[in-house]
C-alpha positions in Angstrom: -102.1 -66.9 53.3 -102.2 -63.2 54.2 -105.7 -62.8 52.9 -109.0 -64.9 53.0 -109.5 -67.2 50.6 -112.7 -65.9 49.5 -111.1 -62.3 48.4 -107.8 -64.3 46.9 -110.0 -66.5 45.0 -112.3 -63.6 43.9 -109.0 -61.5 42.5 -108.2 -64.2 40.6 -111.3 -64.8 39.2 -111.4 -61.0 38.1 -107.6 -60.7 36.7 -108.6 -64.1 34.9 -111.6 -62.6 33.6 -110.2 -59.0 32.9 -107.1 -60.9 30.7 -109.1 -63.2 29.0 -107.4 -62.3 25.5 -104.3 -63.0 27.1 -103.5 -65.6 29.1 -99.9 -65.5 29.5 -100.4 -62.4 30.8 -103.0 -63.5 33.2 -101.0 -66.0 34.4 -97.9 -63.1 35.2 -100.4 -61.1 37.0 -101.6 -64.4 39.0 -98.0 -64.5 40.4 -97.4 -61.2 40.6 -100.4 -61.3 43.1 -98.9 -64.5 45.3 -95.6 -63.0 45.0 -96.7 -59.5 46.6 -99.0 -61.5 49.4 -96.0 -63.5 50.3 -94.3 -60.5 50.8 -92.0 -59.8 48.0 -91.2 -57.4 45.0 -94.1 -57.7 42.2 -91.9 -56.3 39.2 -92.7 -57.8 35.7 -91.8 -57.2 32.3 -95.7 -57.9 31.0 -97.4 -54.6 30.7 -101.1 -56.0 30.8 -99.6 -58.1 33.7 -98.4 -54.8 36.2 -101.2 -52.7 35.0 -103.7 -55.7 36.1 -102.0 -56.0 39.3 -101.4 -52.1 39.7 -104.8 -52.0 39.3 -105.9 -54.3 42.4 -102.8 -53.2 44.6 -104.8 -51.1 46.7 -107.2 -53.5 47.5 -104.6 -56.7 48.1 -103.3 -54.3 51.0 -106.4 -53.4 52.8 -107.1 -57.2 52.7 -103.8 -57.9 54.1 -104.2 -55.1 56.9 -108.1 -56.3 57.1 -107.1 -60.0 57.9 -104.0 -59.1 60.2 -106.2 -57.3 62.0 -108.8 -60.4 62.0 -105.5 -62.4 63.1 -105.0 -60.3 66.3 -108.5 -60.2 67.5 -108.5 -64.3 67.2 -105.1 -64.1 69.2 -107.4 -62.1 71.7 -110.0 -64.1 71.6 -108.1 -67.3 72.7 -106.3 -65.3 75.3 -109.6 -64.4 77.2 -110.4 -68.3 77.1 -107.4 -68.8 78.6 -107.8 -66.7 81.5 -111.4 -68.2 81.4 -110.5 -71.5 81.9 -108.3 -70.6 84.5 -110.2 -68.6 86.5 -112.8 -71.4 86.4 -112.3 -73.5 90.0 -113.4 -76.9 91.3 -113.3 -76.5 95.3 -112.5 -79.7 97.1 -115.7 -79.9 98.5 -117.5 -80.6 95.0 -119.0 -77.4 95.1 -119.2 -76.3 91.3 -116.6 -74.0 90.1 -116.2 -70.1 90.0 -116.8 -68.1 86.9 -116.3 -64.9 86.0 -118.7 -62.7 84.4 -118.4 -61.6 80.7 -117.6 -57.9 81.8 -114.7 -58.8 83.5 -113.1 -60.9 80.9 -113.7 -58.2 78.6 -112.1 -56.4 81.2 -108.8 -58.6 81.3 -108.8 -58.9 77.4 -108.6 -54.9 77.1 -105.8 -54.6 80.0 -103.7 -57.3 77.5 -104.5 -55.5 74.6 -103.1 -52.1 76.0 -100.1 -54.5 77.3 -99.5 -55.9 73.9 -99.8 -52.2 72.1 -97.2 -50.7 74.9 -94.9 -53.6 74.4 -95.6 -53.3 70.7 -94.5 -49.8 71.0 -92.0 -49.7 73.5 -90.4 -52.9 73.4 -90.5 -55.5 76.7 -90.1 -53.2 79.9 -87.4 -54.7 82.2 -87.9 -54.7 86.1 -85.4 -52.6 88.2 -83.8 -54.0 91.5 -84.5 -52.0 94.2 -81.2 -52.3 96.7 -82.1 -51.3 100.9 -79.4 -49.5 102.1 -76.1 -50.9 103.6 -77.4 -54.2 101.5 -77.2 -55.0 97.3 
């Protein structure tokens, strides 16, 4: 789902509630709302339906933007464990491992978030061979 459930089940609730003279219609302006948060055209013939659904369209996409962006922080998130977890050591010896502090995982999380943006941007950057002279 593209949204929380919380706000998806709270839309419903309301396009339920605002169509409760017409149910047919609230059921069009249910799937008009899945349709659109799956990603497709919401076009219906039911005018109570599209003015319902024109009516929460603004919202449905801030939620969408609002959990994408949730989405990318989590992705973040489990990154910086990673690197965590690998940064954490066990020397030979027994001696407990190595951590590093929370300012410089914060660190390495922001210098792959700038990565990702540029990338995002710019598309994957491809390393140029350097050739020595007299040898390729």
């Amino acid at each position: 789902m593209t949204v929380s459930k919380k706000f998806y089940v709270d839309i419903i609730s309301r396009i339920e509630s605002a169509l409760s003279f017409a149910p047919g219609s609230a059921a069009e302006a249910v799937r008009l709302v899945d349709t659109y948060l799956l990603g497709g055209e919401a076009a219906s013939a039911d005018p109570c339906a599209m003015l319902a659904f024109n009516m929460i369209r603004p919202e449905l996409d801030k939620a969408m933007l609002r959990s994408r962006r949730a989405r990318e922080r989590a992705q973040l998130r489990k990154k910086a464990k990673a690197v965590q977890a690998v940064c954490e050591c066990t020397p030979a010896n027994g001696v407990s491992g190595i951590r590093i502090s929370r300012q410089e995982r914060r660190a390495i999380a922001r210098r792959a978030e700038k990565e990702r943006r540029r990338r995002e941007k710019n598309g994957p950057v491809l390393k140029q061979h350097r050739t020595v002279r007299g040898v390729s």
